[in-house]
The first five atom37 places (N, CA, C, CB, O) and aatype in JSON, in Angstrom:
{
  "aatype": [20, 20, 20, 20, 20, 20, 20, 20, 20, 20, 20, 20, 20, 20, 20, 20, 20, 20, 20, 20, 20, 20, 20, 20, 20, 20, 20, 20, 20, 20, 20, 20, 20, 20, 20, 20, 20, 20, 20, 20, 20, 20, 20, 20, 20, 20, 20, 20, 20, 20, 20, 20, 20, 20, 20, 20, 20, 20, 20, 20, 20, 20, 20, 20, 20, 20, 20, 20, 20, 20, 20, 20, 20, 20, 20, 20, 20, 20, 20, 20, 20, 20, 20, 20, 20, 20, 20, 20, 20, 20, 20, 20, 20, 20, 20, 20, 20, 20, 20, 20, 20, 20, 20, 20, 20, 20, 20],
  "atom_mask": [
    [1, 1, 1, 1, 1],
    [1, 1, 1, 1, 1],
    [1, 1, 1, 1, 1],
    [1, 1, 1, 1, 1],
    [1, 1, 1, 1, 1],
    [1, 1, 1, 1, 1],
    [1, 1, 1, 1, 1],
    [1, 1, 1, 1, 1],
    [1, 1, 1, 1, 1],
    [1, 1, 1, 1, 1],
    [1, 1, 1, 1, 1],
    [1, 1, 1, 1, 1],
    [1, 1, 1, 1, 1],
    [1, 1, 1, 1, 1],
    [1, 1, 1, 1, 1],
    [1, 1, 1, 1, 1],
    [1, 1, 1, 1, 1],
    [1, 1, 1, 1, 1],
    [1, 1, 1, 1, 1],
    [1, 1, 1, 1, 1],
    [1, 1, 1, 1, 1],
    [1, 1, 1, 1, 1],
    [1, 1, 1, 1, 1],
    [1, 1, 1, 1, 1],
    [1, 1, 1, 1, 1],
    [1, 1, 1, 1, 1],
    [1, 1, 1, 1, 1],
    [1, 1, 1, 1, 1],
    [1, 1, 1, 1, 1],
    [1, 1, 1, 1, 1],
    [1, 1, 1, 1, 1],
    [1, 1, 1, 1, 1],
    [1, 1, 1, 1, 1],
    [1, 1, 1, 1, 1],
    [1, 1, 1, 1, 1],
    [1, 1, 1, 1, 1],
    [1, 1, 1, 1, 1],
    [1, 1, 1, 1, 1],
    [1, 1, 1, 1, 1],
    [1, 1, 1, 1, 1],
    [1, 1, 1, 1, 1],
    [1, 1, 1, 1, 1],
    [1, 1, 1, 1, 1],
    [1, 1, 1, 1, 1],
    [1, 1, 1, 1, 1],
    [1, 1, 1, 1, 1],
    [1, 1, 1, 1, 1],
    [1, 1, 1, 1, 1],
    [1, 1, 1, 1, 1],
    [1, 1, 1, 1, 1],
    [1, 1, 1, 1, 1],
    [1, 1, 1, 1, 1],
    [1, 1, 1, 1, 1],
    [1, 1, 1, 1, 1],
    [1, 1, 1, 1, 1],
    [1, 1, 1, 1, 1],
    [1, 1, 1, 1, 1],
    [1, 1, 1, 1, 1],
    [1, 1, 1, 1, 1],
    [1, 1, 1, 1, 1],
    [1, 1, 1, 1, 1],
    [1, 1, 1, 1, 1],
    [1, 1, 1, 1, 1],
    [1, 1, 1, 1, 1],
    [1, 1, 1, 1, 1],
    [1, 1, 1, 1, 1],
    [1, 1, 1, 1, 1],
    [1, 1, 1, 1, 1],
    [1, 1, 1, 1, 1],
    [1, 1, 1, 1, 1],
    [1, 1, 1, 1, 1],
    [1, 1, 1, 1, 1],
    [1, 1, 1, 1, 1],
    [1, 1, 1, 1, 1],
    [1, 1, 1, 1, 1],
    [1, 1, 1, 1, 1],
    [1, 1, 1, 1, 1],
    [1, 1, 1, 1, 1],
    [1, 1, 1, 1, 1],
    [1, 1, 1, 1, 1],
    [1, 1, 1, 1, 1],
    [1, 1, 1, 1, 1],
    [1, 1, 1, 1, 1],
    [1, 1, 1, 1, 1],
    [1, 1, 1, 1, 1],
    [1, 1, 1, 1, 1],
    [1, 1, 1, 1, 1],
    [1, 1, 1, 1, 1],
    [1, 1, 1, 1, 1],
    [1, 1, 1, 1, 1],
    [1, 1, 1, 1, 1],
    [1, 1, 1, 1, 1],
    [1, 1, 1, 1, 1],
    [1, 1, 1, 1, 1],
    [1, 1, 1, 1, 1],
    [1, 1, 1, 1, 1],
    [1, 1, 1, 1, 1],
    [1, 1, 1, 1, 1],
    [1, 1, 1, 1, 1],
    [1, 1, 1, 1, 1],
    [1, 1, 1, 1, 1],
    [1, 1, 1, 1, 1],
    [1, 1, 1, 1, 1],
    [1, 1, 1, 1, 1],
    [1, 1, 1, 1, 1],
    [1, 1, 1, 1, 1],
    [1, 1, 1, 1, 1]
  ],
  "atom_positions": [
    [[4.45, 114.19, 39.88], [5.11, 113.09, 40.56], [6.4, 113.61, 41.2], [5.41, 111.93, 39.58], [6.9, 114.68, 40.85]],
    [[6.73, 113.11, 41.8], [7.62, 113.55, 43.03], [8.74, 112.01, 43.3], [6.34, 113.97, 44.68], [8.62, 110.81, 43.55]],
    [[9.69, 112.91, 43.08], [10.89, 111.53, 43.22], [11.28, 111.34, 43.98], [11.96, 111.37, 42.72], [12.22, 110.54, 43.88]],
    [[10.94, 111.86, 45.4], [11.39, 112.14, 46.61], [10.86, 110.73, 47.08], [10.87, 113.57, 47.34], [9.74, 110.29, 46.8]],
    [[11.75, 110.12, 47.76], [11.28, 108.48, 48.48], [10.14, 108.82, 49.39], [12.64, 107.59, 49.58], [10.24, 109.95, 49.88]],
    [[8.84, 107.98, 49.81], [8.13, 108.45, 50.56], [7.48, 106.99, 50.89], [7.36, 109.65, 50.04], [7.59, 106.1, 50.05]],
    [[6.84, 106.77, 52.07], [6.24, 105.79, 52.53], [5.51, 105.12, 51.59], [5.57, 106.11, 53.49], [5.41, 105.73, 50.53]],
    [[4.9, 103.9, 51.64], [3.97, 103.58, 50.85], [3.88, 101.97, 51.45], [4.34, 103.9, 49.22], [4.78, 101.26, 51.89]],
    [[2.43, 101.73, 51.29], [1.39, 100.6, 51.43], [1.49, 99.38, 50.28], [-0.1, 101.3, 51.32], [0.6, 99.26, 49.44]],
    [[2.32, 98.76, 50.32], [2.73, 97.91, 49.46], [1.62, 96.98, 49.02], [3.8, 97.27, 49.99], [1.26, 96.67, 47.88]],
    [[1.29, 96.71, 49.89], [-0.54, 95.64, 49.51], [-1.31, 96.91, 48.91], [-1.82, 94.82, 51.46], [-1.03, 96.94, 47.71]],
    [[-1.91, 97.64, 49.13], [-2.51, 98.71, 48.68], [-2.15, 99.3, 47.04], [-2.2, 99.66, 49.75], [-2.83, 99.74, 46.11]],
    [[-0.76, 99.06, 47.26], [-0.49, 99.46, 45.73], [-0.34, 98.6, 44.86], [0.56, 100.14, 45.51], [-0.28, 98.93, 43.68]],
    [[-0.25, 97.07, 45.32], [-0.18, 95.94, 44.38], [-1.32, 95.65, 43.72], [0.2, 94.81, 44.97], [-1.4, 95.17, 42.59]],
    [[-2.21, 95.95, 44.48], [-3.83, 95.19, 44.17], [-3.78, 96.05, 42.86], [-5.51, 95.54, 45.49], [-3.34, 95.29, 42.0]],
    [[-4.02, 97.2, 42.33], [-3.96, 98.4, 41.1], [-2.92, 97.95, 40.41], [-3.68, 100.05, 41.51], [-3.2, 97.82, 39.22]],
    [[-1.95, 97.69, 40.66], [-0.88, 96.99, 39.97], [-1.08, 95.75, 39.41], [0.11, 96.82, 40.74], [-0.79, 95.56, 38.23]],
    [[-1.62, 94.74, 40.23], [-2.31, 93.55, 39.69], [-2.83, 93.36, 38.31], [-3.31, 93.36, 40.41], [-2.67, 92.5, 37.44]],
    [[-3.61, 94.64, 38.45], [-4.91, 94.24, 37.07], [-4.02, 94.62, 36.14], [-6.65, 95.22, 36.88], [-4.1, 94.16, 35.0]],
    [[-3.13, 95.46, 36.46], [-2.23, 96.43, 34.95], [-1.18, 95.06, 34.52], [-0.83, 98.42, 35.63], [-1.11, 94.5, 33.42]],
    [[-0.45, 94.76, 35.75], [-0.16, 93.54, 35.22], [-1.0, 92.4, 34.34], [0.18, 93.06, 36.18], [-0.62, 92.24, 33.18]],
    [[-1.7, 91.9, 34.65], [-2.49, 91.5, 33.94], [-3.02, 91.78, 32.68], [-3.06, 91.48, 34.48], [-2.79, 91.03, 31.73]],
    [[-3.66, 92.71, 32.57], [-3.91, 93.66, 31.12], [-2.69, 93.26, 30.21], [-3.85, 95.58, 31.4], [-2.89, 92.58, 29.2]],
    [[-1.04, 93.82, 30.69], [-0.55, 94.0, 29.85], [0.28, 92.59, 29.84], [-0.02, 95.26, 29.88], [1.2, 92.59, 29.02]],
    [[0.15, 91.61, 30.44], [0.74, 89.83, 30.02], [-0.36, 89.16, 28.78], [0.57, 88.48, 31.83], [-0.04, 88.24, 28.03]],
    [[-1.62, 89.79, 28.78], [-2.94, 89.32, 28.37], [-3.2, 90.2, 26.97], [-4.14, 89.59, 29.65], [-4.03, 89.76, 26.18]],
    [[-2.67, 91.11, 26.75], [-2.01, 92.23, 25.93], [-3.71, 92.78, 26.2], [-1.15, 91.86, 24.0], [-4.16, 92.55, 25.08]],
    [[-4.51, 93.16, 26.75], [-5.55, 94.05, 26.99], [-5.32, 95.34, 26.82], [-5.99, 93.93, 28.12], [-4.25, 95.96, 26.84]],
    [[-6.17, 95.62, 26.67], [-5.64, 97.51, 26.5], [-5.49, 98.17, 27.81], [-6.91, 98.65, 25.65], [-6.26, 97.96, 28.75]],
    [[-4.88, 98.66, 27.83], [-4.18, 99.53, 28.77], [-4.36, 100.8, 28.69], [-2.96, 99.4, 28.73], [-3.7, 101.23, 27.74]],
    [[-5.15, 101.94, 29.43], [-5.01, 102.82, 29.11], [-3.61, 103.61, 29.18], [-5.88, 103.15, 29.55], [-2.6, 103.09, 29.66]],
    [[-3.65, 104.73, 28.73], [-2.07, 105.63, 28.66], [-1.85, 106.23, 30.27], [-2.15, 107.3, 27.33], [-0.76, 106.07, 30.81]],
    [[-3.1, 107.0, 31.05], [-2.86, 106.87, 32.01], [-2.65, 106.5, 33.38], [-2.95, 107.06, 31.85], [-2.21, 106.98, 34.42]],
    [[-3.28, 105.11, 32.8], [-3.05, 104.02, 33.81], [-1.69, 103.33, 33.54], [-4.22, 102.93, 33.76], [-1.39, 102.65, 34.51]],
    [[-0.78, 103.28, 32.56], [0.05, 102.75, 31.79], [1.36, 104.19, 32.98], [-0.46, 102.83, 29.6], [2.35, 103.88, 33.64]],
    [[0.95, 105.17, 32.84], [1.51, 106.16, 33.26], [1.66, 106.28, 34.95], [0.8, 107.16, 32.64], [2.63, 106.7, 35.59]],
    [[0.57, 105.84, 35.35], [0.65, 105.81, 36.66], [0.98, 104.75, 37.6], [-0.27, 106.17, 36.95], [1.04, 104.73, 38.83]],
    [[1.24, 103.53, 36.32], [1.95, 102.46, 37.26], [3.4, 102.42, 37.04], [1.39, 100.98, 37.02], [4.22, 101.91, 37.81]],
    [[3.65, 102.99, 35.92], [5.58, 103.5, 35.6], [6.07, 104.33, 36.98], [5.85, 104.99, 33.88], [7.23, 104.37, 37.38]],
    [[5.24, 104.79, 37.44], [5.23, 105.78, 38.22], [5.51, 105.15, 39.85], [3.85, 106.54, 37.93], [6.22, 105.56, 40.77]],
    [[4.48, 103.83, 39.69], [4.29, 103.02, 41.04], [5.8, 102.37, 41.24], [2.95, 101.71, 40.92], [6.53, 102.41, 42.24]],
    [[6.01, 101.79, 40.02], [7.73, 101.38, 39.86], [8.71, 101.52, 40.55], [8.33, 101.84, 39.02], [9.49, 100.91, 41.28]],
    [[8.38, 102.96, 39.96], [9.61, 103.94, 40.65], [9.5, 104.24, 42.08], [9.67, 105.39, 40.0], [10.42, 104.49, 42.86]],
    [[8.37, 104.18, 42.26], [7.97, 104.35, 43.85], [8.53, 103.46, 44.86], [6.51, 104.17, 44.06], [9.21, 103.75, 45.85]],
    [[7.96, 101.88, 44.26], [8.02, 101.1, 45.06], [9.66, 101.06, 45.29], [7.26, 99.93, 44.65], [10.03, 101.34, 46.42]],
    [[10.24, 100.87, 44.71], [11.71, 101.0, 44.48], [12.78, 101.67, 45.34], [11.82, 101.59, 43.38], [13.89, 101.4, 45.79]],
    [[11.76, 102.8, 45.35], [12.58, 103.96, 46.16], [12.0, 104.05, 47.52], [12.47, 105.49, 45.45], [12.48, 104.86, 48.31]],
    [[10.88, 103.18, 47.9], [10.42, 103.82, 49.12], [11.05, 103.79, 50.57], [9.27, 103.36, 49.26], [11.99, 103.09, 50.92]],
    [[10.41, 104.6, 51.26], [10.99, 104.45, 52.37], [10.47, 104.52, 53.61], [11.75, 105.09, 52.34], [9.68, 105.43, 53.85]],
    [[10.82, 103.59, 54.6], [12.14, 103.17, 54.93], [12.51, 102.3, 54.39], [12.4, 102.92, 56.0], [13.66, 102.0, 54.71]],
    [[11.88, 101.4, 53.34], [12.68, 99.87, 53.12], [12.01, 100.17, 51.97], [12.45, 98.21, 54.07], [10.85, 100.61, 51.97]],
    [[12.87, 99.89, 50.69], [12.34, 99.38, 49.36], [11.79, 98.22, 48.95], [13.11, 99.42, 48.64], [12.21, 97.15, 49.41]],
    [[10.61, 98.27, 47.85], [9.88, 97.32, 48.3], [10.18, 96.46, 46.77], [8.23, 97.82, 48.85], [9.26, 95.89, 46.19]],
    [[11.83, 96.47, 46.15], [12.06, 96.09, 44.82], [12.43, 94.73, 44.73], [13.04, 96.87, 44.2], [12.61, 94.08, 43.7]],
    [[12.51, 94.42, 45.73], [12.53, 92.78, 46.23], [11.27, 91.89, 46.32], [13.05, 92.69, 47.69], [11.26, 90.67, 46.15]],
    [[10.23, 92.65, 46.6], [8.89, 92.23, 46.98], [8.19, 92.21, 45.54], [8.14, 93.28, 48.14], [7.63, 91.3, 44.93]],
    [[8.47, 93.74, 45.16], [7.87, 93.52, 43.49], [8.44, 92.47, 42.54], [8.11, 94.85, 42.61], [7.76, 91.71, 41.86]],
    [[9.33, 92.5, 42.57], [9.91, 91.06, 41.89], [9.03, 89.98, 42.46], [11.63, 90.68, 42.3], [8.12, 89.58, 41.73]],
    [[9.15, 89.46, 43.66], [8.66, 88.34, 43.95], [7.19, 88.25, 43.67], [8.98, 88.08, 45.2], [7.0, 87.15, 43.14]],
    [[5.99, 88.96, 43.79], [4.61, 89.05, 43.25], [4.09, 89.02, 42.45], [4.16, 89.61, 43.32], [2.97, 88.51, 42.36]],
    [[5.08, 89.84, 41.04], [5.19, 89.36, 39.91], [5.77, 88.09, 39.5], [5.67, 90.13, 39.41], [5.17, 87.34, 38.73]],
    [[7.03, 87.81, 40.03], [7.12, 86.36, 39.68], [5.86, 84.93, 39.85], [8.28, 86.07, 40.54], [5.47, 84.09, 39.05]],
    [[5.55, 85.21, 41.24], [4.36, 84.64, 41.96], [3.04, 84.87, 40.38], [3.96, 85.83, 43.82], [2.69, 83.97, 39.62]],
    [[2.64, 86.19, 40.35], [1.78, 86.16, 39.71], [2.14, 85.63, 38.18], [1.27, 87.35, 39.89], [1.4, 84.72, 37.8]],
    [[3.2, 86.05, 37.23], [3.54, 84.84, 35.95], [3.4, 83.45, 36.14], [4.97, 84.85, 35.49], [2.91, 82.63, 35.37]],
    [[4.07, 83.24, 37.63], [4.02, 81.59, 37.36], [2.43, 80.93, 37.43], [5.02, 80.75, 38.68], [2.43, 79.76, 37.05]],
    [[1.34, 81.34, 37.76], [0.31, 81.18, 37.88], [-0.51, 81.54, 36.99], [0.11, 81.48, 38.73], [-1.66, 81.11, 37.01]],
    [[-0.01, 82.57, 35.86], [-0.46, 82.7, 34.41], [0.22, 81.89, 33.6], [-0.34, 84.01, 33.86], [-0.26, 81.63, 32.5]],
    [[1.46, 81.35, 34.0], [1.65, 80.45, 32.83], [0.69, 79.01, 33.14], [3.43, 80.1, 32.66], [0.44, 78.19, 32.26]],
    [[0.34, 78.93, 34.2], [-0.02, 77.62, 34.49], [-1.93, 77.69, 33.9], [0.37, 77.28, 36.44], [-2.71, 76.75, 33.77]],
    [[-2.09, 78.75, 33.72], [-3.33, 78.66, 33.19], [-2.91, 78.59, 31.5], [-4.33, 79.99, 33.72], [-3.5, 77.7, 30.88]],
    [[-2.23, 79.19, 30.94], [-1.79, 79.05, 29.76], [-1.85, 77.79, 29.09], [-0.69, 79.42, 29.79], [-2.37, 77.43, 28.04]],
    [[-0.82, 76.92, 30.45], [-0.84, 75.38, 30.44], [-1.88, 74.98, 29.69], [-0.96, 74.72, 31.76], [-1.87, 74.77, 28.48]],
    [[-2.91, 74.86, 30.57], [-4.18, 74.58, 31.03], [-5.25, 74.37, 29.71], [-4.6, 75.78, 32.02], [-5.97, 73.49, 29.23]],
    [[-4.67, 76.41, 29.35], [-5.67, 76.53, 27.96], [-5.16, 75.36, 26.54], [-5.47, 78.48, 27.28], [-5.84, 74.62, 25.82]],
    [[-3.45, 75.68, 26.63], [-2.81, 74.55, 26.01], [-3.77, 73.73, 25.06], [-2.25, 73.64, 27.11], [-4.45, 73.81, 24.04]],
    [[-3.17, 72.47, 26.58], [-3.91, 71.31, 27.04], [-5.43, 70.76, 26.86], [-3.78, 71.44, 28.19], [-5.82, 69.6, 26.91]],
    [[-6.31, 72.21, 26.6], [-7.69, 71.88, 26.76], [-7.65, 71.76, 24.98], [-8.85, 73.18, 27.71], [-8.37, 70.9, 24.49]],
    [[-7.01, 72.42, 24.29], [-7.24, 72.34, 23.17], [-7.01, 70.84, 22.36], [-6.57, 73.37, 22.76], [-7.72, 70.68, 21.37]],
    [[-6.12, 69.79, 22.69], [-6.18, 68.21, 22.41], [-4.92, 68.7, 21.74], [-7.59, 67.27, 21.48], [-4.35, 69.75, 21.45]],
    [[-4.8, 67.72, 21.65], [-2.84, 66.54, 20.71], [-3.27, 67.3, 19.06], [-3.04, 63.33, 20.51], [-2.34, 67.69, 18.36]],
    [[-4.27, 67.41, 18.71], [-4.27, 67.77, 17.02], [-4.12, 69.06, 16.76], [-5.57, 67.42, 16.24], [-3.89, 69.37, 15.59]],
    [[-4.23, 70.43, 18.12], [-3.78, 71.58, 18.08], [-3.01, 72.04, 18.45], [-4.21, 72.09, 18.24], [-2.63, 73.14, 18.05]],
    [[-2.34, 71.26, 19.55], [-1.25, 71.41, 20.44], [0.08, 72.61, 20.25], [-0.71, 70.04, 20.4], [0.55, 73.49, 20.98]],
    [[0.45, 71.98, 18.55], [1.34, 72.8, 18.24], [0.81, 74.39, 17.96], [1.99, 72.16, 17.14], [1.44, 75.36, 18.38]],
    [[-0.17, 74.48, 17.36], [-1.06, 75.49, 16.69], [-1.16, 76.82, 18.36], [-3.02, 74.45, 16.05], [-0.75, 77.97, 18.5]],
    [[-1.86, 75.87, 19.29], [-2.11, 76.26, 20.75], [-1.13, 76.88, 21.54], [-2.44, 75.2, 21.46], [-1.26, 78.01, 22.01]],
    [[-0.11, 76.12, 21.7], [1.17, 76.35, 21.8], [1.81, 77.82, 21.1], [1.73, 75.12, 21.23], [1.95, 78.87, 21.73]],
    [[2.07, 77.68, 20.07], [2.28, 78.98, 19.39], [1.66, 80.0, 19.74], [2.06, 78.96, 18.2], [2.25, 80.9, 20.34]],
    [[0.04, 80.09, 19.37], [-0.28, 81.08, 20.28], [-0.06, 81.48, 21.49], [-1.07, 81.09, 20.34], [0.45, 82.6, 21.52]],
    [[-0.24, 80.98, 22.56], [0.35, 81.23, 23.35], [1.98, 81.83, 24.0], [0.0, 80.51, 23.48], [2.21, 82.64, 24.9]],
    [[2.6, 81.33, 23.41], [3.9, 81.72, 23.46], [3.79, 83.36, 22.99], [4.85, 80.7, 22.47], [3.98, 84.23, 23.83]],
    [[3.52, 83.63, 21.84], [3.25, 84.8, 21.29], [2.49, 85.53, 22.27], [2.59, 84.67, 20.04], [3.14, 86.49, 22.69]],
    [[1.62, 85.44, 22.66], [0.74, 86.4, 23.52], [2.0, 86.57, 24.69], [-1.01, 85.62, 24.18], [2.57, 87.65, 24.87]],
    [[2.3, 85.49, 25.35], [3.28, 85.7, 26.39], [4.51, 86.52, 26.69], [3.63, 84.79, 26.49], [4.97, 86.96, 27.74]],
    [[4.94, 86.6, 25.31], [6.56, 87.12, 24.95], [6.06, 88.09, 24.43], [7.7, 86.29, 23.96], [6.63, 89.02, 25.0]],
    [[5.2, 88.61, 23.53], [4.69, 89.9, 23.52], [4.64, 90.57, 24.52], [3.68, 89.97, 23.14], [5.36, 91.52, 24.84]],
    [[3.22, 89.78, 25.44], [3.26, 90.83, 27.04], [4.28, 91.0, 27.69], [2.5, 90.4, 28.21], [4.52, 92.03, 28.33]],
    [[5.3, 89.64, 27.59], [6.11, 90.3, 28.86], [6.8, 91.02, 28.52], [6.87, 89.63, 29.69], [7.61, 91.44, 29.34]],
    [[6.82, 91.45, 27.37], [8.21, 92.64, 26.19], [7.18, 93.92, 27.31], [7.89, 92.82, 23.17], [7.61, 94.53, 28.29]],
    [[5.96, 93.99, 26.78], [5.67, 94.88, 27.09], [5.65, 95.45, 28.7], [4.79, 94.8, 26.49], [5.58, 96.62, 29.06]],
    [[5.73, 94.21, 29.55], [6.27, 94.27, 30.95], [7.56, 94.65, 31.25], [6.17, 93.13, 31.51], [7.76, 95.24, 32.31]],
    [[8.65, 94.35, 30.36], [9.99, 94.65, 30.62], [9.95, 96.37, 30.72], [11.02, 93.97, 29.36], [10.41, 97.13, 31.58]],
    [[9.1, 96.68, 29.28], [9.23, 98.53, 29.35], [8.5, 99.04, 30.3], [8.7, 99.41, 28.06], [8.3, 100.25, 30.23]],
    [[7.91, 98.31, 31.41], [6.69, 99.07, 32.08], [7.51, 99.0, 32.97], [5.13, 98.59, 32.3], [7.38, 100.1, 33.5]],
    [[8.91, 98.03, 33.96], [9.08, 97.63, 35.08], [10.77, 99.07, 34.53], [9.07, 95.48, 35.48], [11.02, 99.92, 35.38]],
    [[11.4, 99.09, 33.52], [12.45, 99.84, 33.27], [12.28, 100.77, 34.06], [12.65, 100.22, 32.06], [13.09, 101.7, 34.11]]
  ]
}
């Protein structure tokens, strides 16, 4: 890897980014070098050039959480008023887990 700023295809690199996101909000397994090569995209996107794209990654990810929480909702909700709390909990847990594990992936 090369730290040197260099062009890059921002749609192109999100879509691969997508699923890793995903995997790791969903706590899926992740492989190590896929885990490795999107730490990598991070740093990329960040640095690229001519225009960094650390504004954009924020926003896609934001875009994409708010649309996992809303399925979360969803799953909630499907479970009825007598699990709610039970449902709830889980969820939260899966969530704040993954995104722990998103915070160390985006560092």
């Amino acid at each position: 890897m090369s730290l040197k700023p260099r062009r890059v295809n921002f749609n192109e690199m999100w879509v691969g980014f997508q699923e890793t996101v995903k995997g790791v909000i969903t706590l899926a397994p992740v492989p190590r070098a896929t885990w490795n090569d999107r730490f990598s995209d991070v740093y990329t996107l960040c640095v690229a050039h001519p225009e960094p794209f650390a504004d954009r990654l924020y926003q896609e990810t934001k875009s994409f959480l708010d649309e996992h929480v809303k399925v979360l909702l969803v799953k909630v909700r499907a479970n009825g008023e007598t699990n709610l709390l039970k449902s709830y909990h889980e969820a939260w847990v899966e969530y704040s887990t993954g995104i722990g594990y998103l915070h160390h992936l985006y560092l």
